[in-house]
C-alpha positions in Angstrom: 86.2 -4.5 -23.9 89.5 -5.5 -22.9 90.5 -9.4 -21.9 91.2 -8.9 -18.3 94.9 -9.6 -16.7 96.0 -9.7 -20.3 100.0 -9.1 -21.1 100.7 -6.2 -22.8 104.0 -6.3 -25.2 105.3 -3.7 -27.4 106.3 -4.2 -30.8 109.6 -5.2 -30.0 109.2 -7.5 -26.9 106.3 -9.3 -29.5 109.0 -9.7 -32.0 111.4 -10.8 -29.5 108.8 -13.1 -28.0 108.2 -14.9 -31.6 112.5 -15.1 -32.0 112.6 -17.3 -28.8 110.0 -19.5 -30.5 111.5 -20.3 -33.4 114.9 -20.8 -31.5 112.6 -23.9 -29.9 112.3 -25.2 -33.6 108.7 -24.0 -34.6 108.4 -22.9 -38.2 107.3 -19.7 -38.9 105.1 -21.1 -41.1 103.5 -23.0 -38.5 103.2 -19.8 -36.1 101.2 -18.3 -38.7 99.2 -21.0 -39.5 98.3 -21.2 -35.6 97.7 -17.3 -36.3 95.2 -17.7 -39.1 93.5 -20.8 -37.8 92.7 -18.5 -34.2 91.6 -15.6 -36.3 89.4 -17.5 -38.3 87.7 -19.3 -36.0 86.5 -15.9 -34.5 85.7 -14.1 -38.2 83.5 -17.8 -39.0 81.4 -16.9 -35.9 80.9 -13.0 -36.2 80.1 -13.5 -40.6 77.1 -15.6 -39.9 77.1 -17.3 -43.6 77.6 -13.6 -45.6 80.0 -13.3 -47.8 83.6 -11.7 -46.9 86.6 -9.6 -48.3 89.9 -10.5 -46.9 92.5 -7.8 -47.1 96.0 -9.1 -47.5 99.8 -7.0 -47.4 102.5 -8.1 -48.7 104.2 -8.9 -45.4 103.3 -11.0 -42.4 100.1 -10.1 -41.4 99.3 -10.4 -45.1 100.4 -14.1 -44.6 98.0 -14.5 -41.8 95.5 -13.2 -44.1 96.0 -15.3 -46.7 95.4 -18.5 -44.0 92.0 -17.0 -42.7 91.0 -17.0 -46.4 91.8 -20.6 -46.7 89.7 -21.5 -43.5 87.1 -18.8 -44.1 86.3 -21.2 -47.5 86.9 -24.3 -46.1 84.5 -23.5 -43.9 81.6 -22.9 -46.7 81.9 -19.3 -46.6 82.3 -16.9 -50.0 85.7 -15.5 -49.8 87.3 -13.0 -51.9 91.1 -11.9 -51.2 92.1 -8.7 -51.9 96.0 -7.5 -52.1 97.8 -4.7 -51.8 100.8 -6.2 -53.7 102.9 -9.3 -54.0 103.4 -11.0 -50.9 107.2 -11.3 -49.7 109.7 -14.2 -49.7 109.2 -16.4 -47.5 105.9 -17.4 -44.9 103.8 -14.9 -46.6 104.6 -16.0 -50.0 104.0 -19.5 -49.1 100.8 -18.9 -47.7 99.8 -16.9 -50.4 100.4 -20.4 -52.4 98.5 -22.2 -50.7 94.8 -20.0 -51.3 93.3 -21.3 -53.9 90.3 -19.0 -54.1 89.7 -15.6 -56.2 91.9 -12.9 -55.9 91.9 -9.4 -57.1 93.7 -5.7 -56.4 93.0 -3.9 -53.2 92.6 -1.2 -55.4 89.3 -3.0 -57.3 87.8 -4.9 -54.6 84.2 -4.7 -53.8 82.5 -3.8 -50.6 81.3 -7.0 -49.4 79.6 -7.6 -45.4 82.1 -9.0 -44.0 85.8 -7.5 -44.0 89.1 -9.2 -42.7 91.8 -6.7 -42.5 95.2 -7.7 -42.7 97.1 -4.9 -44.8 99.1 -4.1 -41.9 100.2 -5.3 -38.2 102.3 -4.1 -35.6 105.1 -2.7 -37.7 103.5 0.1 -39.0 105.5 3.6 -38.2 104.5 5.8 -40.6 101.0 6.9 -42.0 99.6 4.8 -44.5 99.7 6.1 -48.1 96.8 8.2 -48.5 95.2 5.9 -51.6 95.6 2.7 -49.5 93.9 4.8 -46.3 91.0 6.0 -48.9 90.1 2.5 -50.1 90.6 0.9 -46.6 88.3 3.6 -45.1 85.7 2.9 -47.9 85.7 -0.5 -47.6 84.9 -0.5 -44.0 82.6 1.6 -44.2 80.3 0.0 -46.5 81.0 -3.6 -44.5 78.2 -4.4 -41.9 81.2 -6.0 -39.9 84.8 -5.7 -39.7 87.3 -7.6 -37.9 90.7 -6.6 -37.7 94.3 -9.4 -37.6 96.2 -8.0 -34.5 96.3 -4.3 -35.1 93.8 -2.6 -37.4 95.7 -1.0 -40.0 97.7 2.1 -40.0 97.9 1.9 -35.9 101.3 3.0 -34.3 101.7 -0.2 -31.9 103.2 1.5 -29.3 101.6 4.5 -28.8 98.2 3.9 -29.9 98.3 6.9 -32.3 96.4 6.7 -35.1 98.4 6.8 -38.5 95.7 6.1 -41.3 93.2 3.6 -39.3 89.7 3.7 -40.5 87.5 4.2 -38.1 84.2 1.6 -37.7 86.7 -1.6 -36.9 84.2 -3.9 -35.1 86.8 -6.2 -33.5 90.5 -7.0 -33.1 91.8 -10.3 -33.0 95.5 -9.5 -30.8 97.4 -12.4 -31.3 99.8 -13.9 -28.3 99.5 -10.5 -26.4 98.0 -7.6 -26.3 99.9 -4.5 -27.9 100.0 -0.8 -26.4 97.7 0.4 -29.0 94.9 -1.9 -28.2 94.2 0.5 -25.1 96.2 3.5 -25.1 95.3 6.5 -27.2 93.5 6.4 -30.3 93.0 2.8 -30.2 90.5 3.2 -27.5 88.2 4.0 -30.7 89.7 2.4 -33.8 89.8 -1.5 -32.1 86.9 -2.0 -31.1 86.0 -5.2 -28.9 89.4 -6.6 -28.5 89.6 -10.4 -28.5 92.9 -12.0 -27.4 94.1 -15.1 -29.3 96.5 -18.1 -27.8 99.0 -19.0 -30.5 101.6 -21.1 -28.5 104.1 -18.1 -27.6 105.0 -17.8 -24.2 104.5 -14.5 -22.7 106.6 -12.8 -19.7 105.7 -9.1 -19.2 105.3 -6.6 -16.1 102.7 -4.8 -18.3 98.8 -5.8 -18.3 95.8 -4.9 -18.4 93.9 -4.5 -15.1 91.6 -7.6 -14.1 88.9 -7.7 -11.3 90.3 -7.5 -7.9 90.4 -10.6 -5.2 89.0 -8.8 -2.0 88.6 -11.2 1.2 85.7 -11.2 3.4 86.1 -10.2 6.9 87.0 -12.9 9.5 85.7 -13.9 12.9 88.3 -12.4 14.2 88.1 -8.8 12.3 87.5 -5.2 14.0 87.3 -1.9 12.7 91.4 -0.7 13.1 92.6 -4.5 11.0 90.3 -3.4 8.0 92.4 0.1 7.7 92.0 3.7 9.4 92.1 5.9 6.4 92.4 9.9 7.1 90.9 12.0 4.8 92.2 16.1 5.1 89.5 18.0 4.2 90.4 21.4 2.3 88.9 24.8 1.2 85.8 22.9 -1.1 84.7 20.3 1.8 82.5 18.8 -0.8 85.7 16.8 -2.2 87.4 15.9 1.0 83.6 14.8 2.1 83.2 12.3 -1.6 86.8 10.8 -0.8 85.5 10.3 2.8 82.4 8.4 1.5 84.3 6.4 -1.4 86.6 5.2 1.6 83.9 3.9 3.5 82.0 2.5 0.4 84.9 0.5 -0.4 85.9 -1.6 2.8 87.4 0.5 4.8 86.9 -0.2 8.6 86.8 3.4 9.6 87.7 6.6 8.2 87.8 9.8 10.0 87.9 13.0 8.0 90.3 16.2 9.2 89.4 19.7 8.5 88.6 23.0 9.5 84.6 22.4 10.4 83.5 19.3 12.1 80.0 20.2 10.8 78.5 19.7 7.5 76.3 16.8 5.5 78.1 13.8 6.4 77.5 10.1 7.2 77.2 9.4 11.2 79.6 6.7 10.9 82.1 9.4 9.6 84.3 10.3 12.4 85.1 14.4 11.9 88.4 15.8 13.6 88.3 19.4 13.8 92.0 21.0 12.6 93.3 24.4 12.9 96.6 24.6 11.4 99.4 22.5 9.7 100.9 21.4 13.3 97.0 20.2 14.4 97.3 18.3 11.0 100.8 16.8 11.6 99.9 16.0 15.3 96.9 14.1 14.0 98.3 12.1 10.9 101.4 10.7 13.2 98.6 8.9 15.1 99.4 4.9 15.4 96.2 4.1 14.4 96.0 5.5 10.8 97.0 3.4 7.7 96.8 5.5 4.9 96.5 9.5 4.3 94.3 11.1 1.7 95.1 14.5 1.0 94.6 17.0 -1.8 90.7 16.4 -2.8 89.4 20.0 -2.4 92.2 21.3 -0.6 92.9 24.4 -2.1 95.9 26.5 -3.1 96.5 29.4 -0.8 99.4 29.2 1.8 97.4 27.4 4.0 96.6 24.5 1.8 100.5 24.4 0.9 101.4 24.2 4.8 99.1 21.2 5.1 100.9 19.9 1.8 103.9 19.8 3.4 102.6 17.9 6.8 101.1 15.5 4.8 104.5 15.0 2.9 106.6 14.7 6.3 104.2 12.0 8.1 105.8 8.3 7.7 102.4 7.0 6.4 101.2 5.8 3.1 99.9 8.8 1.3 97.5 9.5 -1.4 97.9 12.8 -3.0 95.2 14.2 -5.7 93.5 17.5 -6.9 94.7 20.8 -5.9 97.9 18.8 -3.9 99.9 17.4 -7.0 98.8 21.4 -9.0 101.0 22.6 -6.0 103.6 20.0 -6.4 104.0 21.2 -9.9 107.2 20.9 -11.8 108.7 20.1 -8.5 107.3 16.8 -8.1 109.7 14.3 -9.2 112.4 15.8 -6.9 109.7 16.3 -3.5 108.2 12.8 -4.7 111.7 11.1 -4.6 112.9 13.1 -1.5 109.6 10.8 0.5 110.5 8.1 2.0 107.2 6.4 3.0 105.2 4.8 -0.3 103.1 7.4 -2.1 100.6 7.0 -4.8 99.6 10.4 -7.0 96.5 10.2 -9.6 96.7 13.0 -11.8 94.7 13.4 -15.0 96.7 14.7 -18.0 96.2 17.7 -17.8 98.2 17.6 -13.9 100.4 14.9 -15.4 101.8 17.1 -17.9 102.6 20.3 -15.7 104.3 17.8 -12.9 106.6 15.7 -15.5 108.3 16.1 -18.4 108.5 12.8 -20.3 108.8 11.2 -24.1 106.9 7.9 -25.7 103.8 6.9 -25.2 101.4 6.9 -22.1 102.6 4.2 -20.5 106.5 5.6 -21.4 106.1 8.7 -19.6 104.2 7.4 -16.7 106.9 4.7 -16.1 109.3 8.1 -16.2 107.2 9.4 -13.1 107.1 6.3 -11.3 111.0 6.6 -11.1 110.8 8.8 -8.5 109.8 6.7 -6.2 105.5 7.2 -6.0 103.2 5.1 -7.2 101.3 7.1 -10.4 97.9 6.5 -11.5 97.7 8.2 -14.6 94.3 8.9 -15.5 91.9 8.9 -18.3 90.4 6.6 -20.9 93.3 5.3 -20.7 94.1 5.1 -17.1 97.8 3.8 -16.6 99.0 2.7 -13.2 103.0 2.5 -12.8 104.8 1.7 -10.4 108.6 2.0 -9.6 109.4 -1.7 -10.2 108.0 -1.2 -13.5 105.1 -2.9 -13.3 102.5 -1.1 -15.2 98.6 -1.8 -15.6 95.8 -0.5 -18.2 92.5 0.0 -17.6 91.0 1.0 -20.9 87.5 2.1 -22.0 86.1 3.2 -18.6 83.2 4.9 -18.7 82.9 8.3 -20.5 81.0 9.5 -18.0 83.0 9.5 -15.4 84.3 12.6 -16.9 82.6 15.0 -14.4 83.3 16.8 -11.4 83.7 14.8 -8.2 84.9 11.4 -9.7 88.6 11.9 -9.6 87.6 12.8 -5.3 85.8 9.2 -5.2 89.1 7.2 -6.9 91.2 8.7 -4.4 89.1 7.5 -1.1 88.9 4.3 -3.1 92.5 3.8 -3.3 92.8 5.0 0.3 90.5 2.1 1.5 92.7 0.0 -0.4 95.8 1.2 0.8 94.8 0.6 4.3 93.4 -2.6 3.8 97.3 -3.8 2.6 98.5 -3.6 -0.2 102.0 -1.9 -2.0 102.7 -0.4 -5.5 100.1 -1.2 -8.4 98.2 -3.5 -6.8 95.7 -1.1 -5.1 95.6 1.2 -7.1 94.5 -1.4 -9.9 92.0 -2.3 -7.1 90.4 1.0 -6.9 90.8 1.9 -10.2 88.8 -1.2 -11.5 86.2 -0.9 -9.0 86.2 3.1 -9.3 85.2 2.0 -13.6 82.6 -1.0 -12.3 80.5 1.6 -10.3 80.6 3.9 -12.8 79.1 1.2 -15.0 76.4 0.1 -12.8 75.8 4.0 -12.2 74.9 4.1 -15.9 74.9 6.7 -17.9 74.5 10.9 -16.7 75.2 10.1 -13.0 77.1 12.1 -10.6 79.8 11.6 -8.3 77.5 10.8 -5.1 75.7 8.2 -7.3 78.9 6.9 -8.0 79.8 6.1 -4.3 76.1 4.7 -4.1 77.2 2.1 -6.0 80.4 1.1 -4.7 79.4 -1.7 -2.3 78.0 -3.6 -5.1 81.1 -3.4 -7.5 82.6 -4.7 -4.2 80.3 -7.8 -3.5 81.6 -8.9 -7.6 85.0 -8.9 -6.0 84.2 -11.5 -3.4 
């Protein structure tokens, strides 16, 4: 779980972030007192009286340790600190001064219920040494709960790569912001519930984590064409173009036709079919007033046909979604047709498309920022689903369901974001729309469903949104 609308900052903007505070006169002593003191509060609840092992570093996040410790036993509780080593000039080392309570080596503690990790934070870059990763892991692992300061440790901050991080972490206390890892990558696993803590920095950032959408009820004064016209091209599987259709209409759409070569087929009869022949039908029908936003590429196929109605889809002057088989036939040359486009265009490949349409370096969020700069909107999906846009405003949704991994979901997202699209809307903001509502109907789907039990249960993840 992930504390919706939260700011994301990499290692660097965190540091930076802290720099401007003390430049406003507060200590660092007192920044990591405010640090303890919020970490604390939350280890006090989850330890329910049993005794705890706090695991200290020698830097920082060592420092914050040794202030949890303080409270932890001010609080009644049993506290036992162990160290990886002496605690460095300055804040740590002070804090460190100020415990009072049993110490011994990280290297001789004893597995006790409760563990408070806070070996390392967000400057890890390298793996951890393999003796310190052996006792961490051992610890944990004989803890009934373990909660960790910030960053478990041995987590890359900004790429969510794991680099020594035991896994069985119960909960991570993030302190002024969240960090990259907390849900890209391998974090996903080695966080677990990820609690954000308010230590008095101020926080500016176009990267956060996606929060449940505002939708507005219809007015007195609403029809069918002001809620959005969303066109759906169906392709060679009709099944896809057919789920997309649905999602659309699921989702608030206020009507949604769907284009392909047969009008017949299993359909709703609120589903308006167009019957098209060719790539000029196609073009004829998308430069219709009417429509506000296009969703092709669900089903569509590969063949020379499916690339001809690729390339109508491309020239219309409407807002375009473009998924499945559409962005496999962009290929490498996406960024240059993407950037050649003049109207707004979202894309929602999964990695596997992500990596044969875009090179890139850095994390997730890195390279999907890389593919927003040419001009589309990129909805970069998976566990880790990344939304960028071309301002560079990015937003995470992490932890969606894991069972969303099967075929037909991907076909849903991209009606839903088509129903958003049309409803108005630019850049991230639909697309975080869809995608959180896309993740709250997979959750009320529960577990083993399948995509057409997925769209049943869009209308409800809608009414939460009202």
């Amino acid at each position: 779980m992930i504390p919706p609308g939260a700011p994301i900052l990499t290692a660097d903007a965190m540091r930076a972030a802290e720099e401007a505070v003390f430049a406003r006169g507060v200590s660092q002593d007192e920044l990591m007192e405010r640090a303890g003191a919020a970490v604390a509060r939350e280890a006090v609840r989850f330890a329910m009286g049993r005794s705890v092992l706090v695991l200290a570093g020698p830097g920082n996040n060592g420092g914050d340790a040794y202030v949890v410790a303080r409270h932890l036993r001010e609080a009644g509780l049993d506290v036992l600190v162990a160290a990886s080593g002496a605690p460095k000039q300055g804040a740590a080392e002070r804090m460190h001064a100020r415990w009072k309570g049993p110490t011994t080596s990280l290297y001789g503690a004893p597995v006790r219920p409760v563990v408070i990790d806070g070996l390392f934070g967000i400057g890890v870059t390298r793996s951890l040494e393999r003796s310190i990763a052996a006792v961490l892991s051992e610890l944990v692992r004989g803890a009934e709960f373990t909660l960790a300061i910030d960053l478990p440790s041995g987590m890359d901050t900004d790429s969510g790569d794991e680099l020594g991080a035991p896994r069985g972490v119960n909960a991570t206390v993030a302190l002024g912001a969240l960090k990259p890892a907390h849900v890209l990558g391998d974090g996903l696993s080695r966080c677990g519930h990820v609690l954000l803590a308010d230590i008095g920095i101020p926080v500016e950032s176009a990267w956060r984590s996606v929060a449940r959408p505002q939708m507005e009820t219809p007015g007195p004064r609403t029809h069918k064409y002001s809620r959005g016209l969303v066109a759906v091209v169906e392709g060679a599987m009709p099944g896809a173009g057919r789920l997309a259709a649905r999602a659309a209409m699921a989702s608030g759409a206020g009507y949604v036709m769907l284009a392909g070569p047969d009008p017949a087929g299993p359909a709703p009869d609120a589903l308006v079919r167009r019957t098209i022949d060719d790539a000029d039908d196609l073009a004829d029908f998308l430069a219709g007033d009417r429509i506000d936003a296009v969703v092709l590429g669900p089903g569509l196929g590969r063949d020379r046909r499916a690339e001809a109605f690729l390339r109508a889809g491309l020239a219309v002057d409407k807002p375009l979604v473009l998924d499945g088989d559409a962005l496999s036939l962009l290929g490498t040359s996406a960024a240059a047709t993407l950037a050649a486009r003049e109207a707004p265009v979202w894309i929602t490949p999964h990695g596997g498309e992500f990596d044969r349409m875009f090179a890139g370096t850095g994390s997730k969020i890195d390279r999907t920022l890389q593919a927003a700069a040419s001009g589309a909107t990129v909805v970069h999906k998976g566990g880790d689903t990344v939304i960028a846009g071309p301002d560079g405003r990015v937003r995470v949704l992490a932890g969606a369901s894991p069972w969303l991994s099967t075929a037909g979901t991907g076909d849903v997202l991209a009606g839903l974001l088509g129903a958003q699209i049309g409803q108005g809307g630019s850049g991230v903001d639909p697309a975080a729309a869809a995608v959180w509502l896309h993740g709250r109907a997979a959750q009320l789907a529960g577990p083993a469903f399948f995509a057409d039990q997925l769209v049943a249960q869009l209308p409800e993840a809608c009414s939460e949104c009202l």
